[in-house]
C-alpha positions as CSV (number, residue, x, y, z in Angstrom):
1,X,30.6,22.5,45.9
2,X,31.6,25.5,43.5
3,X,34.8,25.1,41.8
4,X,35.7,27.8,38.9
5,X,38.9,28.7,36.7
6,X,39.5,31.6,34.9
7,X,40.7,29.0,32.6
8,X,40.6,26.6,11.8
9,X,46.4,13.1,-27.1
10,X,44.3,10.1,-25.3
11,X,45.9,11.8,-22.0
12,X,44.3,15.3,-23.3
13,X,41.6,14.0,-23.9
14,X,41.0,12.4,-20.6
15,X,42.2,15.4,-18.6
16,X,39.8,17.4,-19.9
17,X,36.9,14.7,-19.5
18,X,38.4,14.5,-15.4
19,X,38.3,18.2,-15.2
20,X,34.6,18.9,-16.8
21,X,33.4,15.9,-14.6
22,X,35.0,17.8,-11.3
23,X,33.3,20.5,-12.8
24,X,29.9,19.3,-12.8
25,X,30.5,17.6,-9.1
26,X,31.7,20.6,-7.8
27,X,28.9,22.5,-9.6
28,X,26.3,19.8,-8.1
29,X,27.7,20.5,-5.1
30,X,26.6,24.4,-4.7
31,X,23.2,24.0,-5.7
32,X,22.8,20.9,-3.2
33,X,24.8,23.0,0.1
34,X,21.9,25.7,0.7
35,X,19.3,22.8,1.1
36,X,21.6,21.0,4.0
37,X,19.7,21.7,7.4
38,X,21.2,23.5,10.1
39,X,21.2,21.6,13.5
40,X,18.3,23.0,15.7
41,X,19.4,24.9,18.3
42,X,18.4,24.4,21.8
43,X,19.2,27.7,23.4
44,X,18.9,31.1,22.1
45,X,19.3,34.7,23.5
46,X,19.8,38.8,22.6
47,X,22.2,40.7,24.1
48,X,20.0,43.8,25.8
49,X,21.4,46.3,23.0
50,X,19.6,43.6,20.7
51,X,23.4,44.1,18.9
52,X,24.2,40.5,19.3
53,X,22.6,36.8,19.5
54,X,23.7,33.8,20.7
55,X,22.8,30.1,20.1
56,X,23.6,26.8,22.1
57,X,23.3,23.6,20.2
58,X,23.7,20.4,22.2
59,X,25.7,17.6,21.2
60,X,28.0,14.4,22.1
61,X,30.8,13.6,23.8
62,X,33.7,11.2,22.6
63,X,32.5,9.0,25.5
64,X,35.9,8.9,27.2
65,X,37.1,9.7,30.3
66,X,37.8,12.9,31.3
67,X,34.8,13.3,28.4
68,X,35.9,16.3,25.8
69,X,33.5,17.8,22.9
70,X,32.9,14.9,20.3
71,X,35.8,15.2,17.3
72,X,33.1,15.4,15.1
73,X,32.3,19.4,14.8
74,X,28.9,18.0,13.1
75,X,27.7,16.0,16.4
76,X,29.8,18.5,19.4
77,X,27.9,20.6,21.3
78,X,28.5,24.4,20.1
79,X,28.2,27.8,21.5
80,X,27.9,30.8,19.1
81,X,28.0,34.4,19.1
82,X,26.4,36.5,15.9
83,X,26.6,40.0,15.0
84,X,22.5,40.5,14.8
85,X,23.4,43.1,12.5
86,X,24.9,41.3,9.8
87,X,24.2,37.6,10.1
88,X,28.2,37.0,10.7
89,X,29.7,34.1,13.7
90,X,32.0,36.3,16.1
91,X,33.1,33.3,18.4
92,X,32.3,29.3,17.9
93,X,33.0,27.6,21.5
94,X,32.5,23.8,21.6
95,X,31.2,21.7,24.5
96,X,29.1,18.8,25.0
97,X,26.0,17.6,27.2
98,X,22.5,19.2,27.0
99,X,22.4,23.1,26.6
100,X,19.5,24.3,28.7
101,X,20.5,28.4,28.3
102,X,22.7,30.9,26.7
103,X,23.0,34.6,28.1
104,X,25.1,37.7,27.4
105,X,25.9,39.9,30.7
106,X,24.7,43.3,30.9
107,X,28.2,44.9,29.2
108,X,28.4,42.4,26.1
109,X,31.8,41.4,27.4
110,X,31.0,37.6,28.5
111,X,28.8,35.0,27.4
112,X,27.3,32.1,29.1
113,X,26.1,28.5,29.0
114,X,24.7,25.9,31.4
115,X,24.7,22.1,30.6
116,X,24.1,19.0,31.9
117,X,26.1,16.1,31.2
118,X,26.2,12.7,33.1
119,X,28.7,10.2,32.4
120,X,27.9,6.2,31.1
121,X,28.7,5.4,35.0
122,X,25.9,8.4,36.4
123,X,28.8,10.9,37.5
124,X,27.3,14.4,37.0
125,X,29.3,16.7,35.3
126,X,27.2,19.9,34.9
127,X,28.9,23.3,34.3
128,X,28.2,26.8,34.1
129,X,30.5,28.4,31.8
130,X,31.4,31.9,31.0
131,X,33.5,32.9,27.7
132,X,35.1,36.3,26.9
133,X,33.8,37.3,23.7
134,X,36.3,39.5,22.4
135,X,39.2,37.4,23.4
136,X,37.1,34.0,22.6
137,X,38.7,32.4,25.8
138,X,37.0,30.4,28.5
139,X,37.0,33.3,31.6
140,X,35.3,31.0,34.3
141,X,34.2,27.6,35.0
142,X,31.5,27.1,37.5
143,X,31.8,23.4,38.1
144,X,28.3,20.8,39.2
145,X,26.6,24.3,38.4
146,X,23.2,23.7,36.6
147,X,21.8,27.6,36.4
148,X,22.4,30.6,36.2
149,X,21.3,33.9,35.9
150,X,23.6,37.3,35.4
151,X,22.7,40.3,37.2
152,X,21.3,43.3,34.8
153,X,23.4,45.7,36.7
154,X,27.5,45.1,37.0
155,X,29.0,42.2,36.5
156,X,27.8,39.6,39.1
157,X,26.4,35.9,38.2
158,X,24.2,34.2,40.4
159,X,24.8,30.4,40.2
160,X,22.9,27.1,41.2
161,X,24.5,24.1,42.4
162,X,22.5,20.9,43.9
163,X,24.0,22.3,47.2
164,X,24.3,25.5,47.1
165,X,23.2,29.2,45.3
166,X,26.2,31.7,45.3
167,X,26.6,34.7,43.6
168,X,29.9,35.5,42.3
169,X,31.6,38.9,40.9
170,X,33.2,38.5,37.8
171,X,35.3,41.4,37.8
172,X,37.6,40.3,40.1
173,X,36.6,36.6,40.4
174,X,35.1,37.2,44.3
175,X,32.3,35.2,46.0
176,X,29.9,37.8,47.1
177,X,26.8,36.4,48.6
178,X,25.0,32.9,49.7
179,X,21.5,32.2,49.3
180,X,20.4,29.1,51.2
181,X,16.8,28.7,50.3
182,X,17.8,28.6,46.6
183,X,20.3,25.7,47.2
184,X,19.1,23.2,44.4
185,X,17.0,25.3,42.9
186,X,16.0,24.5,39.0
187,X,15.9,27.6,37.3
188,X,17.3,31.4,38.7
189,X,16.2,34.8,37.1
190,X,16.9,38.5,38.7
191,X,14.6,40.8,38.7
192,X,15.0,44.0,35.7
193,X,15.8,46.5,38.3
194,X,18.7,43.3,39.8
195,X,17.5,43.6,43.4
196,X,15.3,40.9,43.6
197,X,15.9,37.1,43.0
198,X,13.4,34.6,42.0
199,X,13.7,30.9,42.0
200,X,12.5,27.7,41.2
201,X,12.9,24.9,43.8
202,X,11.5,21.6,44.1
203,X,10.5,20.3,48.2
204,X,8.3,17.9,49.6
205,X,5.1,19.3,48.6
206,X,6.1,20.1,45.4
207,X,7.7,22.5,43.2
208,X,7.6,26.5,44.2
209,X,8.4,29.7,43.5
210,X,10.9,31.6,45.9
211,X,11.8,35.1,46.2
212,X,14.4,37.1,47.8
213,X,15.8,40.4,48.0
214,X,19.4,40.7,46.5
215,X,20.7,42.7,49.6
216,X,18.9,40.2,52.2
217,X,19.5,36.3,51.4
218,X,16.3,35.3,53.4
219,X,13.1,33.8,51.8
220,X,10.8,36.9,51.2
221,X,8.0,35.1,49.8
222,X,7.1,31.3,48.3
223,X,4.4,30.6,46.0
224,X,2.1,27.5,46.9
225,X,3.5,24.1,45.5
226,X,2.9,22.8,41.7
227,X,2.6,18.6,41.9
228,X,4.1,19.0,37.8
229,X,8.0,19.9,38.1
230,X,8.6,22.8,35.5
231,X,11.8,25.1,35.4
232,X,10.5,28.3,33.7
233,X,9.8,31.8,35.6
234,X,10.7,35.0,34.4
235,X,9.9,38.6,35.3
236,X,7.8,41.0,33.4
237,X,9.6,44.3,32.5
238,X,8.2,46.3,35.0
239,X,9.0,43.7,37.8
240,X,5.4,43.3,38.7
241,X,4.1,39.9,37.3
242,X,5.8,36.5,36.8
243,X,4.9,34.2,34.6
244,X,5.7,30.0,34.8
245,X,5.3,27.3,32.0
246,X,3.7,23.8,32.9
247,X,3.1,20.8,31.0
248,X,0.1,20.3,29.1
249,X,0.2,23.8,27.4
250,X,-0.6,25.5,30.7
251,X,0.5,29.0,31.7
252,X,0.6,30.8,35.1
253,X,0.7,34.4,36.1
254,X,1.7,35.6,39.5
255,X,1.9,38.7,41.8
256,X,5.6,39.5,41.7
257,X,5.6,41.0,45.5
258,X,3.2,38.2,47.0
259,X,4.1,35.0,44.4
260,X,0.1,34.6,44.8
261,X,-1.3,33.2,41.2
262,X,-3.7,36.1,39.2
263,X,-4.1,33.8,36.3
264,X,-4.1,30.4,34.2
265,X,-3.7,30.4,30.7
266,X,-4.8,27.5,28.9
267,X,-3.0,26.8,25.1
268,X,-3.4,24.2,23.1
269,X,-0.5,22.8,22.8
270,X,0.6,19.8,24.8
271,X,4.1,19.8,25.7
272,X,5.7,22.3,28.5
273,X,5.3,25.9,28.0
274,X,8.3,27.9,27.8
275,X,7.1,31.8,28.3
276,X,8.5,34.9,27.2
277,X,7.6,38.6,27.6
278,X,7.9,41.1,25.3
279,X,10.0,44.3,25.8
280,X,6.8,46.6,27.0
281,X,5.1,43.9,28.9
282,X,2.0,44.3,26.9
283,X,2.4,40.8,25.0
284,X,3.1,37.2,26.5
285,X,4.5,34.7,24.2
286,X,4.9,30.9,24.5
287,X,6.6,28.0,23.0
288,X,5.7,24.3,23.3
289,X,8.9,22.3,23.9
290,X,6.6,19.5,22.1
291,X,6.7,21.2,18.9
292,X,7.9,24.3,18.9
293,X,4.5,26.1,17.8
294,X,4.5,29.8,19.6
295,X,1.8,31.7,20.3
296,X,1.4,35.2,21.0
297,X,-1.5,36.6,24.0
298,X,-2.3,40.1,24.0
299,X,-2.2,40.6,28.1
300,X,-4.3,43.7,27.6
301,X,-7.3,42.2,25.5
302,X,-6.8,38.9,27.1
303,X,-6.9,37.2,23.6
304,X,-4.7,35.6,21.4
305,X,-3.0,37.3,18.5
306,X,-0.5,35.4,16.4
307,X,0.3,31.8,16.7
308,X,3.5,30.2,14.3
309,X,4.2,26.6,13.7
310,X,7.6,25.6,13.0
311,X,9.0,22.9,10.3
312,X,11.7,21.6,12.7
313,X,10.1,22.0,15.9
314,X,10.6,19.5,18.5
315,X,13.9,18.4,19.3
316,X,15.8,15.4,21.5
317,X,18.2,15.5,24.2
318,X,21.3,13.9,25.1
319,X,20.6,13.4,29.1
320,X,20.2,9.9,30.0
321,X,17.7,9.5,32.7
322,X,15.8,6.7,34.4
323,X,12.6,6.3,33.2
324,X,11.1,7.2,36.8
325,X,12.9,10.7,37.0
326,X,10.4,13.7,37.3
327,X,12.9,15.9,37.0
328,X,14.4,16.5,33.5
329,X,15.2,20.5,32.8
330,X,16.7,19.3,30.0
331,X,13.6,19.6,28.3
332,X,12.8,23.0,28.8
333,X,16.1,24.7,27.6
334,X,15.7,28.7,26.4
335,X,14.2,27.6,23.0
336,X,12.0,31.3,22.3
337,X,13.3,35.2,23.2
338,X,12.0,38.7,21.9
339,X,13.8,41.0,20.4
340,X,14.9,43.9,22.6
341,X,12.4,46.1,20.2
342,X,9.7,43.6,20.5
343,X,8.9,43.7,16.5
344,X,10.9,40.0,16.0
345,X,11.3,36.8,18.1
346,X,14.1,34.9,18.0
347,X,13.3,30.5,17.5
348,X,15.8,27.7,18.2
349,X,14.8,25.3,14.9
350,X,17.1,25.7,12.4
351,X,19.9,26.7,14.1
352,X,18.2,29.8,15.2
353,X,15.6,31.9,13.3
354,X,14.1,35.6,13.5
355,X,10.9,36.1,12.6
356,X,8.5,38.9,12.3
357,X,5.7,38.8,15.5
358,X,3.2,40.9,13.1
359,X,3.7,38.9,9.9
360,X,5.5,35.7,10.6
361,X,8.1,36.7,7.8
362,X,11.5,34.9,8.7
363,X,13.9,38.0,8.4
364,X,17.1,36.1,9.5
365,X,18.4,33.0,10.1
366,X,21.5,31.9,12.0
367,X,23.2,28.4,10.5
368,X,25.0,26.2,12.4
């Protein structure tokens, strides 16, 4: 079930000894403080104007009950928004549980998070939440809600719950469609042109693709079943391909229409594939959740063009799970984004850094 609120002398002598000593501490201090690492982030995004970013960092609880963000800013989950521009935090929102996405909605005005969170005895408390940026204030609360995806046209949200898929308007706070054959489903993404939904669900045979058309809730099309779980689809630019991260550094690209595979992509890296397109569609990029290395393809040549490593790259979650769970989305969180121009892509280590696609220069990075 949905549930959702719109919810900073000898005395001399040794005075002047204290104060020189304080001094040097202090002193000590500044030159140590730049080489303190920034948590790693596990979530990063771009508003579409490219004007703003966002980073989720997961964190703890202070493992009571009803559980709030651990008192400890250093070990809380944290939400923040950045003027791209400048490198300045406009908002700080804390939280807690595992931070699988962050995303701005199509007018800058809120921004969003997903988590999951279990508590020590197994209740699920997972929760969409959507903040007001310029007021800082929590605007809804999408409770048992594990995904999301806004709409790229208006202000509409399409939400996942283990029940149910339900889109909601938040303008006035309305519930505006159901989509039964997403119920569950792992992952959501609209289409660019918003009137097509995909989704990733997990059934008997496996775990699939499904697609539907925004006006008409009915299954348009399903792909055939994968026996790995993964949690990862996303639509090129143009609408016309999808692409899907696997384990073992496998890729897949699909007919958008049809959800028919065209082609696997093999890496080398051998964790889960988290892909990403860039802007014009021409270049695929992929991050292994293992350890973070990305890797650029050149759709058009079919070869690969860049590949970074990262100092910080793998990361831990929070989740407790039984050790016979397959299904752990946890691990796939939005870790790797382009830029809206395509010439940088945004990284979770660190706390979030920007890098050059061309070069590999880091040209920002965004601190915890």
């Amino acid at each position: 079930m949905f549930g959702f609120a719109i919810r900073r002398s000898n005395q001399r002598h040794a005075s002047v000894c204290l104060a020189t000593a304080m001094t040097l501490f202090a002193a000590k201090l500044t030159v140590a403080a730049p080489f303190v690492p920034a948590r790693d982030a596990h979530c990063v995004a771009f508003s579409n104007d490219g004007s703003l970013v966002a980073t989720g960092i997961s964190g703890l609880s202070n493992e009571e009950f009803p559980p709030r963000p651990h008192p400890n800013p250093r070990k809380c989950a944290v939400v923040q928004v950045w003027s791209n521009e400048s490198g300045k935090r406009l908002q700080r929102f804390e939280t807690f549980g595992d931070l699988t996405q962050v995303a701005f909605s199509a007018d800058n005005q809120f921004v969003a998070a997903s988590r999951l969170f279990v508590t020590s005895d197994k209740l699920q408390l997972n929760e969409v939440r959507v903040w007001n940026i310029e007021t800082g204030k929590s605007a809804f609360l999408f409770d048992r809600c594990h995904a999301f995806s806004f709409s790229p046209h208006g202000n509409a949200i399409a939400l996942a719950s283990q029940h149910r898929c339900v889109v909601y308007d938040l303008t006035s706070g309305e519930k505006l469609k159901q989509f039964p054959g997403f119920a569950g489903a792992l992952s959501l993404q609209y289409a660019p042109d918003g009137q097509r939904l995909l989704g990733v669900v997990a059934t008997d045979d496996g775990f699939e693709l499904r697609l539907c058309d925004v006006a008409d809730p009915t299954i348009q099309a399903s792909s055939s079943a994968e026996d790995e779980p993964f949690y990862t689809a996303k639509f090129s630019p143009d609408g016309n391909i999808l692409v899907s991260g696997h384990p073992n550094g496998s890729v897949l690209l699909w007919d958008a229409n049809s959800l028919t595979p065209i082609q696997r992509l093999q890496f080398s890296g051998r964790g889960l594939q988290h892909p990403f397109f860039s802007p014009d569609g021409s270049t695929l990029g992929t991050g292994d959740q293992a350890t973070g290395d990305v890797v650029f393809w050149d759709l058009n040549g079919g070869k690969e063009i860049a590949r970074y490593t990262f100092e910080k790259g793998a990361f831990h979650t929070y989740h407790a799970r039984k050790p016979d769970e397959r299904i752990t989305p946890e691990k796939d969180p939005a870790r790797f984004v382009f830029s809206p121009d395509g010439g940088s892509f945004l990284s979770a280590p660190h706390g979030g850094i920007l890098r050059d696609v061309v070069t590999g220069q880091d040209t920002r990075r965004f601190g915890d």
